[in-house]
N, C-alpha and C positions, 0 to 999 in steps of 0.2 A: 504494500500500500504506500502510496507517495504521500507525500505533505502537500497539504496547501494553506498558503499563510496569505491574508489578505487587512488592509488597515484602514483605518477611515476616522475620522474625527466625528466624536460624541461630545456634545453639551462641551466641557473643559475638558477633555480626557482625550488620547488615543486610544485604540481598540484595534486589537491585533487580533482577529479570528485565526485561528489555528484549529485545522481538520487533518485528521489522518496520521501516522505511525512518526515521531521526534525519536530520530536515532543518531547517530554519526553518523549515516551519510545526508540525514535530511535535515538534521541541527544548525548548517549552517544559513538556511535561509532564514529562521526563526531569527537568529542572531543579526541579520541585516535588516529585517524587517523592524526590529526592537531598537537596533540604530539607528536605523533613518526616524524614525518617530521623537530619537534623545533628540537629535538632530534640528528636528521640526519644533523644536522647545516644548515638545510636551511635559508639564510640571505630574499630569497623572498617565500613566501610562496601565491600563489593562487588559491583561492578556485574556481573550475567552478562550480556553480551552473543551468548550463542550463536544467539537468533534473528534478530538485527539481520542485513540485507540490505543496509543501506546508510547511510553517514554523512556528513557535509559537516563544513565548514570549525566550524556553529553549533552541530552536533554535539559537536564535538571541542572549542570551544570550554566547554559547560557541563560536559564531564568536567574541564576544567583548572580550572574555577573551584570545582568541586565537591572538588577535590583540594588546593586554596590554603584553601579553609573548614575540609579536615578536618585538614590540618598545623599549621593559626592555634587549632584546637582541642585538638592533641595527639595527635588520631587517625592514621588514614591510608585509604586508597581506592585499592584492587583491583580491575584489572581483569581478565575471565575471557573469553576467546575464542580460539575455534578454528579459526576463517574464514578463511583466507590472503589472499582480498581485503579483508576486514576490519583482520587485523592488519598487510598490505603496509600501507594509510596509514597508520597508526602508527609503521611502520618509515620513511616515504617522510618525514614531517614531524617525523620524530624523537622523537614519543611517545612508543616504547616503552620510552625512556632515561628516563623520567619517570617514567611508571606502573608500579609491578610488574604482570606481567603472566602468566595462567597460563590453561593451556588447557583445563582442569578444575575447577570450583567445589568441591571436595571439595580438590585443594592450595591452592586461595586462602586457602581455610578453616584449612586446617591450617599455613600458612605460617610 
Protein backbone atom coordinates (compact mmCIF):
# COMPACT_ATOMS: atom_id res chain seq x y z
CA UNK A 1 0.00 0.00 0.00
CA UNK A 2 1.44 3.48 -0.84
CA UNK A 3 1.19 6.67 1.06
CA UNK A 4 -0.66 9.56 0.26
CA UNK A 5 -0.16 12.63 2.13
CA UNK A 6 -2.13 15.77 1.15
CA UNK A 7 -2.23 19.52 3.17
CA UNK A 8 -4.53 22.30 3.14
CA UNK A 9 -5.03 25.07 5.41
CA UNK A 10 -7.88 24.96 8.21
CA UNK A 11 -9.23 27.81 10.26
CA UNK A 12 -5.23 28.69 11.85
CA UNK A 13 -3.86 25.21 11.41
CA UNK A 14 -2.21 23.19 8.67
CA UNK A 15 -3.69 19.68 8.01
CA UNK A 16 -1.74 17.04 6.72
CA UNK A 17 -4.04 14.12 5.73
CA UNK A 18 -2.19 11.08 5.63
CA UNK A 19 -3.72 7.76 4.00
CA UNK A 20 -2.10 4.46 3.73
CA UNK A 21 1.04 2.24 5.09
CA UNK A 22 4.38 5.26 6.90
CA UNK A 23 7.24 3.19 6.43
CA UNK A 24 10.96 3.86 5.35
CA UNK A 25 10.31 3.84 2.19
CA UNK A 26 7.16 6.14 2.39
CA UNK A 27 8.33 8.33 5.43
CA UNK A 28 9.97 10.49 3.51
CA UNK A 29 7.07 12.22 1.97
CA UNK A 30 5.38 12.76 5.20
CA UNK A 31 8.46 14.57 6.31
CA UNK A 32 8.28 17.11 3.37
CA UNK A 33 4.84 17.56 3.60
CA UNK A 34 5.22 18.42 7.41
CA UNK A 35 8.10 20.86 6.04
CA UNK A 36 6.69 22.70 3.64
CA UNK A 37 3.68 23.45 6.14
CA UNK A 38 6.81 24.70 9.20
CA UNK A 39 7.75 26.60 6.09
CA UNK A 40 4.32 28.02 5.33
CA UNK A 41 4.52 29.43 9.18
CA UNK A 42 2.01 27.25 10.21
CA UNK A 43 2.08 28.01 14.32
CA UNK A 44 -0.41 24.70 14.58
CA UNK A 45 0.38 22.14 12.44
CA UNK A 46 -2.16 18.75 12.42
CA UNK A 47 -1.43 15.73 11.34
CA UNK A 48 -4.95 13.53 10.47
CA UNK A 49 -3.94 10.26 10.43
CA UNK A 50 -7.25 8.46 10.01
CA UNK A 51 -6.35 6.76 6.81
CA UNK A 52 -2.84 5.40 7.84
CA UNK A 53 -2.83 1.49 8.18
CA UNK A 54 0.36 1.37 9.38
CA UNK A 55 3.46 2.95 11.00
CA UNK A 56 7.07 1.89 11.84
CA UNK A 57 9.77 2.94 14.02
CA UNK A 58 10.64 5.87 10.66
CA UNK A 59 7.36 6.78 10.86
CA UNK A 60 7.06 7.77 14.31
CA UNK A 61 10.31 8.97 14.07
CA UNK A 62 9.40 12.03 11.48
CA UNK A 63 6.20 12.98 13.74
CA UNK A 64 8.82 13.44 16.61
CA UNK A 65 11.07 15.42 14.60
CA UNK A 66 8.33 17.37 13.09
CA UNK A 67 7.08 18.14 16.71
CA UNK A 68 10.93 19.40 18.08
CA UNK A 69 10.79 21.95 14.79
CA UNK A 70 7.38 23.11 15.69
CA UNK A 71 8.15 23.74 19.60
CA UNK A 72 11.83 25.31 18.49
CA UNK A 73 9.30 27.42 16.46
CA UNK A 74 6.76 28.28 19.13
CA UNK A 75 4.14 26.37 17.51
CA UNK A 76 2.90 22.88 18.37
CA UNK A 77 1.74 19.50 16.35
CA UNK A 78 -1.46 17.45 16.74
CA UNK A 79 -2.04 14.43 16.29
CA UNK A 80 -5.69 13.01 15.08
CA UNK A 81 -6.49 9.33 15.00
CA UNK A 82 -8.95 6.84 15.79
CA UNK A 83 -7.39 3.41 14.91
CA UNK A 84 -6.76 1.52 18.15
CA UNK A 85 -3.80 -0.34 16.28
CA UNK A 86 -2.60 2.92 15.33
CA UNK A 87 -2.91 4.75 18.58
CA UNK A 88 -1.93 1.08 20.74
CA UNK A 89 1.95 2.19 19.36
CA UNK A 90 1.80 5.23 20.56
CA UNK A 91 0.53 4.18 23.76
CA UNK A 92 3.18 0.95 23.44
CA UNK A 93 6.24 3.59 22.82
CA UNK A 94 4.91 6.10 24.97
CA UNK A 95 3.96 8.63 22.21
CA UNK A 96 0.97 9.46 23.33
CA UNK A 97 2.41 11.29 26.54
CA UNK A 98 4.12 13.53 23.92
CA UNK A 99 1.66 14.29 21.27
CA UNK A 100 -1.62 15.69 22.15
CA UNK A 101 -3.73 13.40 20.63
CA UNK A 102 -7.49 13.49 19.59
CA UNK A 103 -9.75 11.28 17.64
CA UNK A 104 -11.42 13.91 15.66
CA UNK A 105 -9.90 16.75 13.46
CA UNK A 106 -12.61 19.16 14.35
CA UNK A 107 -11.21 18.85 18.59
CA UNK A 108 -7.79 19.01 17.24
CA UNK A 109 -8.95 22.12 15.75
CA UNK A 110 -10.63 23.54 18.30
CA UNK A 111 -8.24 22.40 21.01
Amino acid sequence: MELEVSSRREKDACVVSVSGEVDVYTSPSLKSALIAGAEEGCDLMVVDMGGVAFIDSSGLGVLVGALRRAREAGGELRVVCDKESIVKIFRITGLDRVFPMFSKLDQALGA
